[in-house]
Structures are given as structure tokens and as C-alpha cells.
C-alpha positions as CSV (number, residue, x, y, z in Angstrom):
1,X,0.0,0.0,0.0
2,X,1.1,3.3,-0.6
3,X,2.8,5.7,2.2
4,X,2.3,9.4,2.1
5,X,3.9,12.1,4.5
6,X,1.3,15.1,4.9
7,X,2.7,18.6,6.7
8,X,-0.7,20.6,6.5
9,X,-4.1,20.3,6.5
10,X,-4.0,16.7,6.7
11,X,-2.0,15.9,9.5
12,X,-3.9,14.8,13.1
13,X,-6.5,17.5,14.6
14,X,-6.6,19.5,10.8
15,X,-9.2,20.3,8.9
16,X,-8.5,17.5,6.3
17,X,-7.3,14.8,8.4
18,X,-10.7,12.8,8.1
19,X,-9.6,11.9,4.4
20,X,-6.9,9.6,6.8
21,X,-9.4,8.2,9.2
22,X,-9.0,5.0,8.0
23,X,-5.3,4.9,7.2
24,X,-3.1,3.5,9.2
25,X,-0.5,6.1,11.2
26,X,3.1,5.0,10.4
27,X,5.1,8.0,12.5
28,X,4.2,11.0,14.0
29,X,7.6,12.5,14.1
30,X,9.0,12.8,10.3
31,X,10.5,15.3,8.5
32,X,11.8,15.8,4.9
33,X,13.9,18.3,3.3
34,X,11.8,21.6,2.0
35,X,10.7,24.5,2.8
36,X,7.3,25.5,4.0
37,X,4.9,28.4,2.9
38,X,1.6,29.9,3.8
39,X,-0.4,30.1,0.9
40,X,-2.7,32.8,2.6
41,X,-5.6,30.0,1.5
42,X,-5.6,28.3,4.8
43,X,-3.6,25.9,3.8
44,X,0.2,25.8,3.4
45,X,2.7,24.3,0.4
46,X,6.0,22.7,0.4
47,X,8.9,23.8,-2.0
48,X,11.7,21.8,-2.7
49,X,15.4,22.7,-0.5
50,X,18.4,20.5,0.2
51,X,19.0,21.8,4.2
52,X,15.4,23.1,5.2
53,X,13.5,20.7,7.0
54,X,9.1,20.3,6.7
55,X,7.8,18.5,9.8
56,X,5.0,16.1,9.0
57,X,3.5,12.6,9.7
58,X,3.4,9.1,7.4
59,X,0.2,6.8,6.6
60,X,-0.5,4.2,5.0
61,X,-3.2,4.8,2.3
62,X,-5.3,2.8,0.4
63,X,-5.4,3.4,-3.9
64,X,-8.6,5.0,-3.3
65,X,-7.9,7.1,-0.2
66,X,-4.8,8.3,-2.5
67,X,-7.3,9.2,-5.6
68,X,-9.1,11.1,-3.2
69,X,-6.1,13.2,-2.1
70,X,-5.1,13.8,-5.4
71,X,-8.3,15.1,-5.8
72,X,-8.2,17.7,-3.1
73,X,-4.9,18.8,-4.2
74,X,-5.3,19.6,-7.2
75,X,-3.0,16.7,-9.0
76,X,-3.9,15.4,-12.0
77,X,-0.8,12.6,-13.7
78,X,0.4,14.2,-16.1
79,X,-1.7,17.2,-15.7
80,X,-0.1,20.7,-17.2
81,X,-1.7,23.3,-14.1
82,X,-1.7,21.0,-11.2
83,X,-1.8,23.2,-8.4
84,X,0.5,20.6,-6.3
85,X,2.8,17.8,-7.7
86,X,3.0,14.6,-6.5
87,X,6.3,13.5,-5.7
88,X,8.2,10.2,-3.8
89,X,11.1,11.1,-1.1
90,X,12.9,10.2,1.9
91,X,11.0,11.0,4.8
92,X,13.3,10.7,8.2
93,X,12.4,9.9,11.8
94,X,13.7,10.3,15.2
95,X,16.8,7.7,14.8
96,X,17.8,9.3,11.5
97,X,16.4,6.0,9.8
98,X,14.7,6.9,6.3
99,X,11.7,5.5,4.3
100,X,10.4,6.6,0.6
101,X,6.8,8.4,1.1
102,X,4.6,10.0,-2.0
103,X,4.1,13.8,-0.8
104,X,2.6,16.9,-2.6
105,X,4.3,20.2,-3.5
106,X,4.6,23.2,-4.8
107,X,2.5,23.2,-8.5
108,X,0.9,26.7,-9.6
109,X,0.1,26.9,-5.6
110,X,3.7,28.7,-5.2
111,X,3.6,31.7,-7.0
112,X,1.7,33.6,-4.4
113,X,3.3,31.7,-1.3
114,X,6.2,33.9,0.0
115,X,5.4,33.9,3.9
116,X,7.8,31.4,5.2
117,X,7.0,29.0,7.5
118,X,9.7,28.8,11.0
119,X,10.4,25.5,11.6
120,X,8.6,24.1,9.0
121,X,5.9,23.0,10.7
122,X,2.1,23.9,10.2
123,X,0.8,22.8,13.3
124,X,3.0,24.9,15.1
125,X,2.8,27.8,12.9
126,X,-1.2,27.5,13.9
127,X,-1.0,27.3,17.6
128,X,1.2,30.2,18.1
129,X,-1.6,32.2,16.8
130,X,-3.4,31.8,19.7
131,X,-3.0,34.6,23.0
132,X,-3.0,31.5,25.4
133,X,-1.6,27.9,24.8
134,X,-1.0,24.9,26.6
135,X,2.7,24.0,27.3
136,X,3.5,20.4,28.2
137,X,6.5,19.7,30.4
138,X,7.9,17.1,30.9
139,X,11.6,17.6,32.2
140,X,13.5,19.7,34.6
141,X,10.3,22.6,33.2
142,X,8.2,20.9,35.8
143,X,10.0,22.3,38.6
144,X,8.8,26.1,39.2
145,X,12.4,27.0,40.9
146,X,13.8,28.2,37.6
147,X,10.9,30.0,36.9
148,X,11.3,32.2,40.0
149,X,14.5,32.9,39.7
150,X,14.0,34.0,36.1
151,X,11.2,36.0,37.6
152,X,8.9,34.4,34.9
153,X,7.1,32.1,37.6
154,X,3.3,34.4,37.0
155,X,3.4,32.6,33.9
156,X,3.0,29.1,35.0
157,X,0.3,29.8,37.5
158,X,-2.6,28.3,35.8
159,X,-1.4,24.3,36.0
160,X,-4.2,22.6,34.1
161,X,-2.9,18.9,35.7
162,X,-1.0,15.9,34.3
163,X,-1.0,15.2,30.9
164,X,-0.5,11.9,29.5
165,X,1.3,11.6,26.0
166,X,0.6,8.1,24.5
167,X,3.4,6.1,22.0
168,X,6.3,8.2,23.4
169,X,9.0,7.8,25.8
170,X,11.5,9.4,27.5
171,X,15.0,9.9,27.1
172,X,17.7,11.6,27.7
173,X,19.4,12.3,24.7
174,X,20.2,16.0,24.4
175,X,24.0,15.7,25.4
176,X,25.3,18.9,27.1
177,X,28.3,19.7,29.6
178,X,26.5,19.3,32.6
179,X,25.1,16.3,31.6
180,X,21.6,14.5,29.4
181,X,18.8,16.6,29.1
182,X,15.2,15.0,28.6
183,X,13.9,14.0,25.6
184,X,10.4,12.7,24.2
185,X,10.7,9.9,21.0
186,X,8.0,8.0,19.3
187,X,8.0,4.2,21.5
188,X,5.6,2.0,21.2
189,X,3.6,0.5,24.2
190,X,5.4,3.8,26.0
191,X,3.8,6.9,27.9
192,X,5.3,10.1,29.1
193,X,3.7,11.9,31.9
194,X,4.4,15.6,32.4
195,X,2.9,19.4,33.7
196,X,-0.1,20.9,31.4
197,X,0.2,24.9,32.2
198,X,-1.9,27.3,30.7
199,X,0.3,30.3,29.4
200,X,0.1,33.4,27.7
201,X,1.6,34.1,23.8
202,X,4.3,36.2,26.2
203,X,5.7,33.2,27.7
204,X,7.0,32.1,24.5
205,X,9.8,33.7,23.9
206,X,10.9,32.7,27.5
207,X,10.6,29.3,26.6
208,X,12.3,29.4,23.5
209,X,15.3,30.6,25.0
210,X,15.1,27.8,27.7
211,X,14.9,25.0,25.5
212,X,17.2,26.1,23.0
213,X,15.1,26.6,19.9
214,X,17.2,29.6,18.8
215,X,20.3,27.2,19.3
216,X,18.9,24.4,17.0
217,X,19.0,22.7,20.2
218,X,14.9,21.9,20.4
219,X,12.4,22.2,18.3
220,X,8.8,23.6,19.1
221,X,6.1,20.6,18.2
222,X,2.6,20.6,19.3
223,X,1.3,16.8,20.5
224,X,-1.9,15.2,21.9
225,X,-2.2,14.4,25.4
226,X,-4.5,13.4,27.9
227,X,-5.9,15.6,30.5
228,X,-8.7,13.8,32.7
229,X,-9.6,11.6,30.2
230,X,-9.9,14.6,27.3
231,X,-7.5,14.4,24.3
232,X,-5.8,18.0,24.3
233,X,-3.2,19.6,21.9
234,X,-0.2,21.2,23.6
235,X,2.6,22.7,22.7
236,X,6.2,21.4,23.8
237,X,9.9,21.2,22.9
238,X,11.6,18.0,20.9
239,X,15.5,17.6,20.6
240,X,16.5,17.8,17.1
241,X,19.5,15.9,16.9
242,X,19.7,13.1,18.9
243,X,22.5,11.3,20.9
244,X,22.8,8.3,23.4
245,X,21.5,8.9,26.0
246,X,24.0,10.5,29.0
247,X,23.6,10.6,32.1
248,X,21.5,13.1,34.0
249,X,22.9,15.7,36.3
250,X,22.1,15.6,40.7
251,X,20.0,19.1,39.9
252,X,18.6,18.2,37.2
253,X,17.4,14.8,38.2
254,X,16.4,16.7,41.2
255,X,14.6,19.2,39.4
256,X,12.7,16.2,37.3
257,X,11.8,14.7,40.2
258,X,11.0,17.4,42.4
259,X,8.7,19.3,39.8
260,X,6.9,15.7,39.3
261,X,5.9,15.0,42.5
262,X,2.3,15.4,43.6
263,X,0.9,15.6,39.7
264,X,3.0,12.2,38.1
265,X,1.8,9.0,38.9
266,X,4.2,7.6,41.7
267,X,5.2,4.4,39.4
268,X,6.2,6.5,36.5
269,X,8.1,9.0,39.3
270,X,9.7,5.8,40.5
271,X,10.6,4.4,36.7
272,X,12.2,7.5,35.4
273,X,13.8,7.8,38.6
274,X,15.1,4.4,38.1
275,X,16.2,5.1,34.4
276,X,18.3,8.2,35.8
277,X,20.0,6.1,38.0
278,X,20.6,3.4,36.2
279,X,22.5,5.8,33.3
280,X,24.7,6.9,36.1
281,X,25.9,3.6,36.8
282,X,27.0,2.6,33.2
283,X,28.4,5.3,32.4
């Protein structure tokens, strides 16, 4: 059956994702290389680049789920005003691994699209709109003692509870002097627990700096977790290039643990806790 990585309209919680209701979800975490406009239509378009990255997801479509997507994107074979072309390319995951996808880009669509997208990814681009968001912690951001002393603590007032992200897991895989900073990856039969604040658009640029988005350190991504039973989008921060995992250090495993307690469930407290430990000791 066919694979097809989609970066707009189509990808989980959009507008067109019900023409993928019955595909089968490959990976949530892909990217290809391109770059990423907004058409101004409500929709966006990729153009071919060597180094840019497009941040998207891969199913598994049917003929006829396919034929359908042509349809709503204007592709025609052979056609001589598509408004996107259809095209096969690698599509990348969190371990660098690589499979061959069919996507859609830039056709007669293009030639009014000239308002990049940062970090190539729609989703993102979306929920930044809004003036507040939901932030999902789920490392050494769950303890409020930086936030204090950055005096940015008013904030991360409004904590909405624990939020439960499903076919992910943990790691610590952001390498840095001082030691492995946390990490979510797609896992299956793995969870991640973390905070759920309620912010304003302010607190933004505060945690770009903090995660290292300006450093190419993290990347912004916005994810579906569980809050009290109620699947909820959320914005948080994914490592971009990935290492082994290293070892933790004492304050940030303190600050991991000591922001979790009282909202994480104790056994996942106690497994991560384990997991920290036991990357000290091989090390």
C-alpha cells in the first residue's frame, strides 16, 4: 500500500485529516527536506530545499484514499496546471532512519506563497496564533524554581494537571556539559507523563530561550495528550538531533523529580527515577 507524509491540512487535529481516518498512522515524528509556505488560502505548500527541514506525519493509504487526495490537491498525472505535484522522497524519523513516502508540492500553488514557515511546521505555525496555549512539560520545566528565579514564575500559574502523551518515551538524549537533558521519541507501548500549564503568547519567547530553539537545540512541536480523560493539543519542545543517551545531572534529576511529584503517577516517578540512576551507573 502506498505511504504518504502530509505537513498541512492533513495531519492529526486538521481540517482535512478525516480523508486519513481509516489509514493506518506510520510515525508522527518525520521530516523531509523543503521548505514551508503559507499560501494565505488556509492551507500551506512545500517547495523543494536541500537543508530546510518540513515537519510532518506518514500513513498508509489505500489506492482509493490516494485518488481522493489527489483530488483535493489539485493533481492530476500528467496534468499541465496542477496546483501541487505529486512526488516520492525520503521522509526521516527520530533515529535518522529513512523511508520513501509520495508527498505533494509546490504546482501553480507557489507563486503567491512567499510567507515562510519557522520551523517548518504547520501545526506549530497554527497554535502560536493563539494569545493563550498549553505547554507540556515534561523535564526539569516541571519544577517552578527556575521560573522564579528568572522571575517568569506568573506565567505558570494556571497548572491545568498531568498530561499523558501516549506512544512516546523518555530519554535523555540532548548531550550537554552538565550532563543529558530530557527527551520525548515516538515508543511504542510507552507513555510520558508531564505538567499541562496554561500560558500566555508572552511566555513564549521565555521558553524558546530555555529549550534552546534559537540554538537548533529543540524544536517547538505541538502533541496530543490526555488531560482527565480529554485528548488536548499542547505545545512542547523536541531535541533535534539526537544522541545516546547521558547521564543526568544531581540538579537536574532533582529538578525532574521534584517538579513531578504530587501531579505524576508515583510508578512513573519511580521508573524514570530508576532510568536516571541506572545511566549513572553505566556510564
Amino acid at each position: 500500500m502506498p505511504k504518504i507524509f502530509v505537513y498541512g491540512t492533513l495531519r492529526d487535529g486538521e481540517s482535512n485529516h478525516h480523508f486519513l481516518q481509516n489509514a493506518s498512522c506510520l510515525l508522527k515524528q518525520t521530516w523531509v527536506h523543503g521548505e514551508l509556505f503559507d499560501t494565505d488560502c488556509g492551507y500551506p505548500v512545500m517547495k523543494s530545499h536541500d537543508i530546510e527541514k518540513v515537519i510532518g506525519e506518514v500513513y498508509e493509504v489505500s489506492s482509493s484514499v490516494l485518488a481522493s487526495i489527489d483530488e483535493l490537491e489539485g493533481y492530476q498525472m500528467n496534468g499541465t496546471n496542477n496546483l501541487y505535484e505529486r512526488i516520492t522522497l525520503d521522509v526521516y524519523n527520530d533515529k535518522g532512519e529513512s523511508i520513501k513516502a509520495i508527498t505533494y508540492i509546490n504546482g501553480r500553488s507557489s507563486f503567491k506563497a512567499t510567507n515562510k514557515i519557522a520551523f517548518g511546521d504547520w501545526k506549530v505555525y497554527n497554535y502560536l496564533q493563539k494569545d493563550k496555549l498549553l505547554y507540556y512539560a515534561y523535564g526539569s520545566c516541571m519544577d517552578d524554581e527556575r521560573f522564579k528565579k528568572a522571575n517568569v514564575d506568573h506565567y505558570f500559574l494556571d497548572l491545568k494537571g498531568m498530561g499523558l502523551l501516549e506512544e512516546h518515551g523518555l530519554r535523555f538524549s540532548h548531550s550537554t556539559a552538565d550532563g543529558g537533558k530530557a527527551d520525548i521519541v515516538e515508543a511504542e507501548h510507552e507513555h510520558v507523563e508531564g505538567k499541562v500549564y496554561q500560558v500566555p503568547n508572552q511566555a513564549i519567547d521565555y521558553l524558546y530561550k530555555r529549550e534552546g530553539v534559537f540554538t537548533n537545540s529543540y524544536r517547538p512541536a505541538v502533541v496530543t495528550v490526555i488531560i482527565d480523560g480529554h485528548r488536548t493539543e499542547v505545545l512542547t519542545f523536541i531535541v533535534i538531533d539526537k544522541n545516546p543517551e547521558t547521564p543526568p545531572s544531581v540538579l537536574y534529576k532533582t529538578e525532574i523529580i521534584r517538579g513531578g511529584t504530587g501531579i505524576l503517577g508515583k510508578d512513573y516517578l519511580e521508573n524514570i527515577t530508576s532510568r536516571m540512576n541506572k545511566l549513572c551507573v553505566e556510564r
